[in-house]
MMTF fields as JSON, N, C-alpha, C and O atoms, coordinates in Angstrom:
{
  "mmtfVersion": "1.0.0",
  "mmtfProducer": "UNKNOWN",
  "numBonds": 435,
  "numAtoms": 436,
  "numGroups": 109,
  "numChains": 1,
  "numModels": 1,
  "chainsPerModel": [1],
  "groupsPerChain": [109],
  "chainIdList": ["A"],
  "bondAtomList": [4, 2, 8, 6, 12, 10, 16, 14, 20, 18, 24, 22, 28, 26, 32, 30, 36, 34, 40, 38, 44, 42, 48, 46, 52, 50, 56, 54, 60, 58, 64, 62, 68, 66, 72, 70, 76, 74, 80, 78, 84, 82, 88, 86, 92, 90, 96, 94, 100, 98, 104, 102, 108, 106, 112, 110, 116, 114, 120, 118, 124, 122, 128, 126, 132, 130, 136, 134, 140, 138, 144, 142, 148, 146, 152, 150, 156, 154, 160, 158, 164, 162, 168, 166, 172, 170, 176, 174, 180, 178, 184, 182, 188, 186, 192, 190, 196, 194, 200, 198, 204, 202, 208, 206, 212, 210, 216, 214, 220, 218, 224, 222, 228, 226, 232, 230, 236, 234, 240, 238, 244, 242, 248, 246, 252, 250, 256, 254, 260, 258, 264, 262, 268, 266, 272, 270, 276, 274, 280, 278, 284, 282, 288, 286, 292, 290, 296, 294, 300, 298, 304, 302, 308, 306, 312, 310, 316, 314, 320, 318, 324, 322, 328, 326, 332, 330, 336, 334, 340, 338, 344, 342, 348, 346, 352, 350, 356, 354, 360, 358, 364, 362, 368, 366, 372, 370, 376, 374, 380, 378, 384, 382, 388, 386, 392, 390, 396, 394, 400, 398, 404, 402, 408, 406, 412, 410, 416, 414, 420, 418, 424, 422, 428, 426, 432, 430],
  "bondOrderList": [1, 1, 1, 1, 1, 1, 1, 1, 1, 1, 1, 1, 1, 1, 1, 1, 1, 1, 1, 1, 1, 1, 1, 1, 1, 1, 1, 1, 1, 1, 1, 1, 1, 1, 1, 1, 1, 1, 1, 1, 1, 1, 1, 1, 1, 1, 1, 1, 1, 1, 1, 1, 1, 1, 1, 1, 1, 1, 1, 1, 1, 1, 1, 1, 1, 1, 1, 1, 1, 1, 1, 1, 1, 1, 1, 1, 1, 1, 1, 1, 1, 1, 1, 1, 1, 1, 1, 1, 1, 1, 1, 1, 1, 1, 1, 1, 1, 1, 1, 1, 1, 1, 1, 1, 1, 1, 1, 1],
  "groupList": [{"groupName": "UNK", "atomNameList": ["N", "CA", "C", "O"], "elementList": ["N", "C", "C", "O"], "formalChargeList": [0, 0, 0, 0], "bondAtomList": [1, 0, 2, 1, 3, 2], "bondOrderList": [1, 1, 2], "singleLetterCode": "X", "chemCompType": "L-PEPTIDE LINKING"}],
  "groupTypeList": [0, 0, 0, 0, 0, 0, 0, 0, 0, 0, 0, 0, 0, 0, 0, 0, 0, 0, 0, 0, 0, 0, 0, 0, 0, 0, 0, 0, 0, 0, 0, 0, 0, 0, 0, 0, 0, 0, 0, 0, 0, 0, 0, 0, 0, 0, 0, 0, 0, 0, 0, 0, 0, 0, 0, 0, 0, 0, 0, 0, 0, 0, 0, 0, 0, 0, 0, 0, 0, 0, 0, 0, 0, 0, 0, 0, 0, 0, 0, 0, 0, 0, 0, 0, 0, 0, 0, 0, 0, 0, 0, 0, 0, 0, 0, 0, 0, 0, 0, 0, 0, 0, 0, 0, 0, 0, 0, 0, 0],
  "groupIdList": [1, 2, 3, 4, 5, 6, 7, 8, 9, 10, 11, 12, 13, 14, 15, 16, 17, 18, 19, 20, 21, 22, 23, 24, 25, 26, 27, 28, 29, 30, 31, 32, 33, 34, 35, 36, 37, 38, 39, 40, 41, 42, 43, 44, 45, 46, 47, 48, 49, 50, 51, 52, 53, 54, 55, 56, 57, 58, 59, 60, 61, 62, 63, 64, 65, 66, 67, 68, 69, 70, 71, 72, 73, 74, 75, 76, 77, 78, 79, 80, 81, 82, 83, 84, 85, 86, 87, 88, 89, 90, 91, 92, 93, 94, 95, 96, 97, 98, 99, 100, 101, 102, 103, 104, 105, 106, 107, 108, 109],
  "secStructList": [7, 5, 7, 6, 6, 1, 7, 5, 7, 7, 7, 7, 7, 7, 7, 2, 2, 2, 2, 2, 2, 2, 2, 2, 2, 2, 2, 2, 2, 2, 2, 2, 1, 7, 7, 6, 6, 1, 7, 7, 2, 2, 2, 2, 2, 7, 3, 3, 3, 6, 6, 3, 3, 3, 7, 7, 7, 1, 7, 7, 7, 2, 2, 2, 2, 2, 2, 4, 4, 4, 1, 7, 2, 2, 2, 2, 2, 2, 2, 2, 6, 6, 7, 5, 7, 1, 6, 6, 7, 5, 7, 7, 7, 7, 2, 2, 2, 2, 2, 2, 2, 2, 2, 2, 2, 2, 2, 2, 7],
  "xCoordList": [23.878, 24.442, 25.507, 25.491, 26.574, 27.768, 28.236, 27.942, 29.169, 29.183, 30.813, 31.265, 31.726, 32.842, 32.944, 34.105, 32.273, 32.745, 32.853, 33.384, 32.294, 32.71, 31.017, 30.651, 30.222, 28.931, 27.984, 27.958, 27.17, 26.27, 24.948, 24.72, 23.902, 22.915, 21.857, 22.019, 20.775, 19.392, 18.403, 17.87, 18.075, 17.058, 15.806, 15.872, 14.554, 13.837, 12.044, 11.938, 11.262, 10.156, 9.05, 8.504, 8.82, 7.685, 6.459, 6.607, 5.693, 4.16, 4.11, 4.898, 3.441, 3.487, 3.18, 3.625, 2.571, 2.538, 3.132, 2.869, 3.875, 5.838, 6.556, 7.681, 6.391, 7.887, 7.468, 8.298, 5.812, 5.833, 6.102, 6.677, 5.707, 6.295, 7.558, 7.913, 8.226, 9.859, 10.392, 11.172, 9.915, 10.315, 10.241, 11.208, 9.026, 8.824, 9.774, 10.39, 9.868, 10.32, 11.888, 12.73, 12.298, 14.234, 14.123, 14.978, 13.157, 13.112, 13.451, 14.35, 12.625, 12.513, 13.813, 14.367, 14.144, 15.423, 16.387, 16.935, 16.565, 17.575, 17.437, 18.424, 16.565, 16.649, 17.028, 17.539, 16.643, 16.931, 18.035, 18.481, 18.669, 20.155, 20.874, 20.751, 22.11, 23.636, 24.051, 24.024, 24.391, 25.315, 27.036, 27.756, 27.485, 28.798, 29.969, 30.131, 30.784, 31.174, 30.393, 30.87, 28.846, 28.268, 28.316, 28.815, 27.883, 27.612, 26.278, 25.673, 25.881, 24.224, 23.669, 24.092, 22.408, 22.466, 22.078, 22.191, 21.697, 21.174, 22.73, 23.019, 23.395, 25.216, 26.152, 27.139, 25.524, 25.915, 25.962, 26.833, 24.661, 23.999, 24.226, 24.538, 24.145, 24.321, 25.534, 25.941, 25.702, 26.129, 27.172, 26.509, 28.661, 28.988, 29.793, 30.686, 29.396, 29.989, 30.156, 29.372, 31.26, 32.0, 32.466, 33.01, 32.066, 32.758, 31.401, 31.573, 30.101, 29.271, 28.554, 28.471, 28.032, 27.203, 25.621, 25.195, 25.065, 23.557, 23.127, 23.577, 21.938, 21.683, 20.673, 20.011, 20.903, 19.879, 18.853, 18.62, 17.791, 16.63, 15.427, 15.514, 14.43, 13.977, 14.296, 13.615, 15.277, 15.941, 15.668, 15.706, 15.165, 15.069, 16.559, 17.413, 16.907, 18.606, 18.23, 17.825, 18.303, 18.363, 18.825, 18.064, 20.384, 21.195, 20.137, 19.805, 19.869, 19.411, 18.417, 18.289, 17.471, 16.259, 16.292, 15.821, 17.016, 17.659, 17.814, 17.321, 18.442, 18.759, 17.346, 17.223, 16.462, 14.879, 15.144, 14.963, 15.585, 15.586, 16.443, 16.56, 17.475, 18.411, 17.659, 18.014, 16.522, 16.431, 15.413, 14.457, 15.518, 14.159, 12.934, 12.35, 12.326, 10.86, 9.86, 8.949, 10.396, 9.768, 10.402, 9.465, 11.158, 11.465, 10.847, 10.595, 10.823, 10.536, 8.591, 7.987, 7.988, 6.836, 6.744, 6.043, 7.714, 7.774, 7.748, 7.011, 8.764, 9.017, 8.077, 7.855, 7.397, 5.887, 4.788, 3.917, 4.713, 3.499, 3.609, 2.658, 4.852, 4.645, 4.93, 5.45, 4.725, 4.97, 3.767, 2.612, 4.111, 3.064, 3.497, 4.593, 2.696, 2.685, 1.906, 1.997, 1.375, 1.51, 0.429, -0.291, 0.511, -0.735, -0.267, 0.149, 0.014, 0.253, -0.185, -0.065, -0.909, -1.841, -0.96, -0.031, -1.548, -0.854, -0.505, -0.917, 0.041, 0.271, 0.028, 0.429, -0.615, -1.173, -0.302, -0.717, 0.371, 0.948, 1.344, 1.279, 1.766, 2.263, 4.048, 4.654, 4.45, 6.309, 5.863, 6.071, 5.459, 5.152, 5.72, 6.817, 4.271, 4.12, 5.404, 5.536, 6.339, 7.114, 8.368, 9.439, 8.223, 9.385, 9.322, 10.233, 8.528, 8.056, 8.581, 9.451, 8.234, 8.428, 9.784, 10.352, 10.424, 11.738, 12.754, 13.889, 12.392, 13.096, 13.263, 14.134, 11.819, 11.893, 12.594, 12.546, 12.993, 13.181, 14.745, 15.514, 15.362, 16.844, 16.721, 17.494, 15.947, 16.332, 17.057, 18.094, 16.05, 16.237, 18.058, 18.604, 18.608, 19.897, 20.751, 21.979],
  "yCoordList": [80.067, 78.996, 79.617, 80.788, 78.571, 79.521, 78.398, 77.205, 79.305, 77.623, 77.843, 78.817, 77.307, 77.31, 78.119, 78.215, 78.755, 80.044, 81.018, 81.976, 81.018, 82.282, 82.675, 83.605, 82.141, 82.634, 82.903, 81.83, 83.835, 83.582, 83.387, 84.265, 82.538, 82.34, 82.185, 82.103, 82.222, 81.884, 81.845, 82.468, 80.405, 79.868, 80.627, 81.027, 80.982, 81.708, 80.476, 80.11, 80.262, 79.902, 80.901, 81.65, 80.831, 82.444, 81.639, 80.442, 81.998, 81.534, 81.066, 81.451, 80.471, 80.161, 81.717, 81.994, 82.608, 83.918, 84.797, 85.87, 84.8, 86.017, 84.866, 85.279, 83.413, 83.022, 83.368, 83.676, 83.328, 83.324, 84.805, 85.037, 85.762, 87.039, 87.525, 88.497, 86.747, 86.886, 86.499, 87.163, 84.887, 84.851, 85.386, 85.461, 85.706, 86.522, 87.76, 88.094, 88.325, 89.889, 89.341, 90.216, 88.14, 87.713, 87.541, 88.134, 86.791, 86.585, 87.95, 88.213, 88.698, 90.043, 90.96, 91.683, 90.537, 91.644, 90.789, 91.224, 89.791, 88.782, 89.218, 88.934, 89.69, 90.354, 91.641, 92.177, 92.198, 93.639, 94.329, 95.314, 93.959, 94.29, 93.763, 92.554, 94.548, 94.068, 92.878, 92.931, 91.923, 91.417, 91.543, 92.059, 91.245, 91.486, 90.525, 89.484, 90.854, 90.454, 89.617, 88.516, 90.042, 89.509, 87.723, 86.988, 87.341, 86.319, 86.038, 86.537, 85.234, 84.757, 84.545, 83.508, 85.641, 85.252, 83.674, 83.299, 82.807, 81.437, 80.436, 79.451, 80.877, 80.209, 80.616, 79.969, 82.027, 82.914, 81.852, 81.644, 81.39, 81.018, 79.386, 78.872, 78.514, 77.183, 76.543, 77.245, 75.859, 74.901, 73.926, 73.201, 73.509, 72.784, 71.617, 71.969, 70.245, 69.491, 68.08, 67.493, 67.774, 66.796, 66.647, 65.743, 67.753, 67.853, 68.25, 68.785, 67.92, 68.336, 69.663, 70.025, 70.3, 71.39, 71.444, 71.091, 71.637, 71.922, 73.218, 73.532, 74.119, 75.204, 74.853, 73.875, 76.205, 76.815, 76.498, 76.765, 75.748, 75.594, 75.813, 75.125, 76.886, 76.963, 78.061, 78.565, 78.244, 79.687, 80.583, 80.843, 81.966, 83.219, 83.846, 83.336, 84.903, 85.337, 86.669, 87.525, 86.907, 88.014, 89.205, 90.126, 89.154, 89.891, 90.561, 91.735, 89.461, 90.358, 91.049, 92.253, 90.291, 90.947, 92.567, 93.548, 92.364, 93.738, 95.009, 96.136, 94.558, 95.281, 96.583, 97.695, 95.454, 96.518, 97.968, 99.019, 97.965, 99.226, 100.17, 100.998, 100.223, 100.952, 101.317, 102.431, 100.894, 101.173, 102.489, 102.6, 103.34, 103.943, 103.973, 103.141, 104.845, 104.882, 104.373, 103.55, 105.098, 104.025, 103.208, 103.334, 102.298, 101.383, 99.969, 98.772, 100.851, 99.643, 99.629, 98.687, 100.595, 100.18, 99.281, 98.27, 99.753, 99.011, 97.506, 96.677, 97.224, 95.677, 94.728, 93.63, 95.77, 95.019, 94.753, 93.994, 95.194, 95.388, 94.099, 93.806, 93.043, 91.849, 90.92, 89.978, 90.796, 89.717, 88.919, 89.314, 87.853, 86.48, 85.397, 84.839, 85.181, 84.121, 82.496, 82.306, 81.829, 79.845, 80.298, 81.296, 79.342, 79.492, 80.63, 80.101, 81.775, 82.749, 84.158, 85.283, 83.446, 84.601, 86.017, 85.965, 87.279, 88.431, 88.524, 87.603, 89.277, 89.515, 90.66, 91.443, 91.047, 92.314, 93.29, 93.1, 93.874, 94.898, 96.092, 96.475, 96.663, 98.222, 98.584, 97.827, 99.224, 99.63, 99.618, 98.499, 100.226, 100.717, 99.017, 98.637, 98.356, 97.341, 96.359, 95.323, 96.666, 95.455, 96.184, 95.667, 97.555, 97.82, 97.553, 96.729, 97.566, 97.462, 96.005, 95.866, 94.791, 93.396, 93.29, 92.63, 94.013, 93.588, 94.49, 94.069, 95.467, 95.559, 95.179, 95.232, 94.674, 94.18, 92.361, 91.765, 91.955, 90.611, 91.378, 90.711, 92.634, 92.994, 92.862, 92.061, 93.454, 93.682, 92.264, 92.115, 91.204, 89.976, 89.445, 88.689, 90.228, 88.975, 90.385, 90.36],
  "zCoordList": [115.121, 114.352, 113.454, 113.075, 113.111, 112.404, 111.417, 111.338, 110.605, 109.917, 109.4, 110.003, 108.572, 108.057, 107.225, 106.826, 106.769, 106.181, 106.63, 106.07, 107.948, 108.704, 108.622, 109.341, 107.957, 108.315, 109.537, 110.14, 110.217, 111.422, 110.905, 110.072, 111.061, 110.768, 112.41, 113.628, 111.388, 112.688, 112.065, 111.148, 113.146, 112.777, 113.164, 114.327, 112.464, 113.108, 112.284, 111.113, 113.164, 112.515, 112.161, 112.971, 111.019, 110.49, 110.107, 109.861, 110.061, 109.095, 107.71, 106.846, 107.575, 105.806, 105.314, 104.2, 105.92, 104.904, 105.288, 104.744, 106.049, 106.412, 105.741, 105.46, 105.299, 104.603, 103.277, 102.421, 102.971, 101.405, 100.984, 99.92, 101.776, 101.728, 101.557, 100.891, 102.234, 102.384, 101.432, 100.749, 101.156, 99.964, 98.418, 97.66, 98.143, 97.039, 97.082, 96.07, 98.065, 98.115, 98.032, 97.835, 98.148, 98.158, 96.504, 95.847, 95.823, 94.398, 93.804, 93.005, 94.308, 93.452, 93.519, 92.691, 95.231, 94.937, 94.166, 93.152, 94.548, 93.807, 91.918, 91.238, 91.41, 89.939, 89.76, 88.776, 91.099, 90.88, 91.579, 90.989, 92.924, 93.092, 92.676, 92.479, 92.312, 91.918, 92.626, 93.856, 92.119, 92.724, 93.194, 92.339, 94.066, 94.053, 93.65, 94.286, 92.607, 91.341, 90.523, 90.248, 89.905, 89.235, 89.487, 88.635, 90.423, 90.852, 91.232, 92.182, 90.451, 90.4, 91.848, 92.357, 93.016, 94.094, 94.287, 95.454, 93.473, 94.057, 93.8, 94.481, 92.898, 92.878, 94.306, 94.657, 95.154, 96.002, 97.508, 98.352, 97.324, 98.827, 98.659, 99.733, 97.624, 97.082, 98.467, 99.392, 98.359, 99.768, 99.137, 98.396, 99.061, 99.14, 100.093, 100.864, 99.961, 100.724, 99.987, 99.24, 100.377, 99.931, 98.338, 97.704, 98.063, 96.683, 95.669, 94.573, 96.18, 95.647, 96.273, 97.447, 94.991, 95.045, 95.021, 93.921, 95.528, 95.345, 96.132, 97.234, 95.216, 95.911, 97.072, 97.42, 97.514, 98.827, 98.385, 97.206, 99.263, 98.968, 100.514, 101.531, 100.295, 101.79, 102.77, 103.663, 102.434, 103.074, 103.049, 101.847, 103.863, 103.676, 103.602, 104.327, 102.78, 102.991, 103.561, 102.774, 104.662, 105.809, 105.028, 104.732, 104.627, 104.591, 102.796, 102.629, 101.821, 100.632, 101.255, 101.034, 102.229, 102.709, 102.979, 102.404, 104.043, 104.697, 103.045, 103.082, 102.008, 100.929, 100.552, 100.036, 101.255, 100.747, 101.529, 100.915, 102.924, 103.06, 102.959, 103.863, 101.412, 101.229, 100.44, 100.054, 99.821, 98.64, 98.304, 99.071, 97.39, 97.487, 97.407, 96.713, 98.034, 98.495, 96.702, 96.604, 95.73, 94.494, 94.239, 93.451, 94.005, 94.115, 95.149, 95.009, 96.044, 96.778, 96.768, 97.281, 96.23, 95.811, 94.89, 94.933, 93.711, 92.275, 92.656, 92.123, 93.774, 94.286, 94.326, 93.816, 95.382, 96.022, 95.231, 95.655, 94.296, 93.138, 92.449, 91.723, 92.557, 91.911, 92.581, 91.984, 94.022, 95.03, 94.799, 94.954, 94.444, 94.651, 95.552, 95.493, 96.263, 97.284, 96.201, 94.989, 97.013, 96.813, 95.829, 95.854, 94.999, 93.788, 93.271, 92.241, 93.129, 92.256, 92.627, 92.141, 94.008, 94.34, 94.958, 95.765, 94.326, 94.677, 96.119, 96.824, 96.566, 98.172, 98.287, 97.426, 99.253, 99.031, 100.322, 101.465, 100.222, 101.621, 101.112, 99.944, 102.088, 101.746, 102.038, 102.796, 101.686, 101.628, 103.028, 103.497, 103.679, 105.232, 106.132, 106.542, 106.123, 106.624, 106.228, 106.878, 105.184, 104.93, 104.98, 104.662, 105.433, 106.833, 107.447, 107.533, 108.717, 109.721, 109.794, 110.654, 109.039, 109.147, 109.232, 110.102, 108.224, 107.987, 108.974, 109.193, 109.427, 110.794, 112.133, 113.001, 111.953, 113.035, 113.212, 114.288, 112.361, 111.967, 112.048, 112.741, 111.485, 111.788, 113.22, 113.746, 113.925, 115.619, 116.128, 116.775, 115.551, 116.314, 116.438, 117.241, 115.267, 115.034, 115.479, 115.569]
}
């Protein structure tokens, strides 16, 4: 799927606990990498049409995802140590296992 900005996207269907995963771990990097020119990532991904704006809602962002494995080996523990999934409840995985996920989710595209 592609869209007018020149974007490629894909649709992929995951589980309620690889999206709540995914998503927590996009929250977290979304506080903790730079943005590029300091642009808020949820103003980044936000959608406009017809003159109106509203953000991304629902979306995994691949590309921040991907950011986890530049990062270093503490760091990306530090990450994981505050992922909460629905209700609040911790998520429990390892740096290991949420390589493993997230490369293999690169292979696909």
């Amino acid at each position: 799927m592609g869209g007018v900005s020149g974007y490629i996207g894909l649709l992929l269907q995951l589980t309620s606990t690889l999206y709540q995963l995914l998503m927590s771990l996009q929250l977290a990097l979304a506080d903790y990498v730079p943005s590029v020119g300091k642009i808020d990532h949820g103003a980044w991904r936000s959608f406009e049409s017809d003159g109106r704006s509203d953000v991304s809602c629902g979306f995994v962002d691949g590309d921040l995802i991907e950011t986890y494995l530049d990062l270093p080996k503490s760091v990306q523990q530090e990450l994981i140590q505050d992922l909460r999934g629905e209700n609040n409840i911790p998520i429990n995985t390892t740096v290991e296992e949420l390589v493993k996920i997230i490369e293999e989710l690169a292979r696909i595209h």
